[in-house]
C-alpha positions as CSV (number, residue, x, y, z in Angstrom):
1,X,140.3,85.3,93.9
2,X,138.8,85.4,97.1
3,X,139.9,83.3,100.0
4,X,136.6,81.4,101.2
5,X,135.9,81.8,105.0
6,X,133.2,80.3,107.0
7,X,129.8,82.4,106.6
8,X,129.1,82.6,110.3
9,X,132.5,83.5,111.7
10,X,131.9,86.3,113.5
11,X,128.3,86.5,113.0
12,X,125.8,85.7,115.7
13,X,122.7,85.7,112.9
14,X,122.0,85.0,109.3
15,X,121.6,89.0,108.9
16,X,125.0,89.5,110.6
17,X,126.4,87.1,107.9
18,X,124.5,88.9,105.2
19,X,125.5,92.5,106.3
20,X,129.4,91.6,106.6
21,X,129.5,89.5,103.2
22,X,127.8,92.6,101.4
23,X,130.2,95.1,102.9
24,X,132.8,92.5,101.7
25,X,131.7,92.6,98.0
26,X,129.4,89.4,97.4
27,X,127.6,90.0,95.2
28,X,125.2,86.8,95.9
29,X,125.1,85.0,99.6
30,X,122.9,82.1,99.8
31,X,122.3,80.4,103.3
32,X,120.2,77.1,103.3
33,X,118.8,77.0,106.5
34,X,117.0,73.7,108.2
35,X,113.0,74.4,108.3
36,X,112.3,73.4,111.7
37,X,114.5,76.0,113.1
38,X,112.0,78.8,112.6
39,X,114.1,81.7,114.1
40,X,117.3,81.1,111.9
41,X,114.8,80.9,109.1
42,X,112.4,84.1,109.9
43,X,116.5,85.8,110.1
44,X,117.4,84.9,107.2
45,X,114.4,85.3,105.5
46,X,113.9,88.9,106.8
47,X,117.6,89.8,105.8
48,X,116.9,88.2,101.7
49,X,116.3,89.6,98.8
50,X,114.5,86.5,97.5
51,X,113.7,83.0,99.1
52,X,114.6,80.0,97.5
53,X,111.8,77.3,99.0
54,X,113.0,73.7,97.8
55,X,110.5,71.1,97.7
56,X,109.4,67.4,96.7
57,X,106.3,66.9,95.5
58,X,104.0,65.7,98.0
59,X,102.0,66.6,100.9
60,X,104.8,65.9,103.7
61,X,107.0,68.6,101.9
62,X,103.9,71.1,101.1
63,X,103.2,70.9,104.8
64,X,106.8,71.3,106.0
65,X,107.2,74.3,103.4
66,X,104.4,76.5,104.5
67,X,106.3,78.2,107.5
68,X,109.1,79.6,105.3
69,X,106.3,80.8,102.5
70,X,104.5,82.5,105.0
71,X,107.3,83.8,106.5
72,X,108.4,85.5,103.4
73,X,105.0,86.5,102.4
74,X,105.1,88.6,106.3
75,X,108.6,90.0,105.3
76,X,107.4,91.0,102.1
77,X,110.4,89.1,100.8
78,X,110.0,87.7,97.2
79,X,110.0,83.7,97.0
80,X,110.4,80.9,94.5
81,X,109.3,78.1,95.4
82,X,111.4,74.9,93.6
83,X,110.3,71.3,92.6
84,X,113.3,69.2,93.4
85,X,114.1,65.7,93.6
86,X,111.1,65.4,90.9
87,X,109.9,64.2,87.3
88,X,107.5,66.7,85.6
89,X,105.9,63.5,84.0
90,X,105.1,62.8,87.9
91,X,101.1,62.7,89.1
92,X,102.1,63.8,91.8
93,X,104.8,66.5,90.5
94,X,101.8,68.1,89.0
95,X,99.6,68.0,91.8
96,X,101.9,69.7,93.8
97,X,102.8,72.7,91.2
98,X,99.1,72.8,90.9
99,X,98.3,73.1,94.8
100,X,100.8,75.8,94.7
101,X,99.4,77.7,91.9
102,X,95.7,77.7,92.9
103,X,97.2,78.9,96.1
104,X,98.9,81.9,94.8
105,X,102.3,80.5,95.7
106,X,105.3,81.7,93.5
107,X,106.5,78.0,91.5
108,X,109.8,77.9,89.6
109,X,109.1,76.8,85.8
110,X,112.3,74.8,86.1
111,X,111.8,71.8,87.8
112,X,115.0,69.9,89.2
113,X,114.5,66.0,88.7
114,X,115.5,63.1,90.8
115,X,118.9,62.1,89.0
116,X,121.8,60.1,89.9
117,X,124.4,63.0,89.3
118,X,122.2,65.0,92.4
119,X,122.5,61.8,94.7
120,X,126.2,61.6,93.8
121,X,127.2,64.7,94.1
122,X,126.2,65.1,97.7
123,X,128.2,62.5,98.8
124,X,131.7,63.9,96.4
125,X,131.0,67.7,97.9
126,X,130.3,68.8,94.3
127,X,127.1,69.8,92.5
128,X,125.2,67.5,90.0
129,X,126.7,69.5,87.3
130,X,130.3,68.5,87.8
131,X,129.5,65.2,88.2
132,X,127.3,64.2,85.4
133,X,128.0,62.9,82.3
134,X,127.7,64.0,78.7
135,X,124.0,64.6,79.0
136,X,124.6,67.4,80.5
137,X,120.8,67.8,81.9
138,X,122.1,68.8,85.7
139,X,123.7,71.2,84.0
140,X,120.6,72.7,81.8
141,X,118.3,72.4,84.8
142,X,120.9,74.6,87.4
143,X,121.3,77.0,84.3
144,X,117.3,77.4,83.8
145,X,116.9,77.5,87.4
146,X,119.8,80.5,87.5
147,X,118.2,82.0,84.5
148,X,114.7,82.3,86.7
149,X,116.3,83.7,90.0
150,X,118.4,86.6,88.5
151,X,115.2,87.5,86.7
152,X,113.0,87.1,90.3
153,X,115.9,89.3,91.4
154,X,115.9,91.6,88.7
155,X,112.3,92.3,89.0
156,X,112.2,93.0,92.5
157,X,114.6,95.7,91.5
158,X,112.6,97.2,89.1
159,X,110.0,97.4,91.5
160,X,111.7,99.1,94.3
161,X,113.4,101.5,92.0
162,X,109.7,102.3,90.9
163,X,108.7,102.4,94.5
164,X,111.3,105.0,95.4
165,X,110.4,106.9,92.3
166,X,107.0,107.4,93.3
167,X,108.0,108.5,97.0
168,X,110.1,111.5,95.8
């Protein structure tokens, strides 16, 4: 077990973090960073092996979103962009996956809807999951969601290994 340590000790930059937390064995480091601060994202973003883009349908939320897309689009940095706080039966839900879509912008299938567990969890320091009840639905979304980034992940891969193939 592995004694958990703040990320940015020691680190002036998201890439710092990233680079001692690899030599350290992670195997996964996420950092959420806030969206107006465009140079911690553009770091973190340039230091990724995929971007995770959260987002509630709507235009406020398209608009504010649009920095880190780009941003990972320069990189060349893989994305998923995530529905969250949402229904799928929404108007608006499907507005925005379909803004997205005719925009060429990566959409996770898995969309994570507005429940109570997500509300109360943020206030307990836990996730959804662990606070739910039998329905277990949290849980099902998170586990879809995981299911579609280790595949993103996975792909990219593949790619690069085909990439580096190709140069020798």
């Amino acid at each position: 077990m592995r004694t958990i340590r703040p990320i940015f000790s020691g680190a002036d930059t998201a890439g710092d973090a990233v680079e001692a937390l690899v030599r350290d064995g992670w195997d996964f480091v996420f950092i959420d960073t806030p969206p107006a601060f465009l140079n911690v994202m553009q770091d973190a973003i340039t230091h990724a092996n995929l971007v995770l883009i959260p987002l509630r349908p709507g235009a406020i939320d398209l608009i504010a979103s649009e920095d880190a897309v780009l941003a990972a689009q320069k990189a060349g940095v893989g994305y998923l962009c995530v529905l969250n706080d949402a229904e799928p039966a929404w108007k608006t839900t499907r507005a925005t996956r379909d803004y997205l879509v005719e925009g060429d912008v990566t959409v996770a299938k898995t969309i994570i809807a507005h429940r109570k567990p997500y509300l109360a969890a943020m206030t307990s320091g836990n996730t959804g999951p662990e606070v739910e009840d039998r329905k277990r639905k949290c849980g099902a979304e998170v586990d879809a969601l995981w299911g579609e980034i280790k595949k993103a992940l996975a792909d990219k891969q593949q790619q690069e290994k085909h990439r580096v193939e190709r140069i020798f």
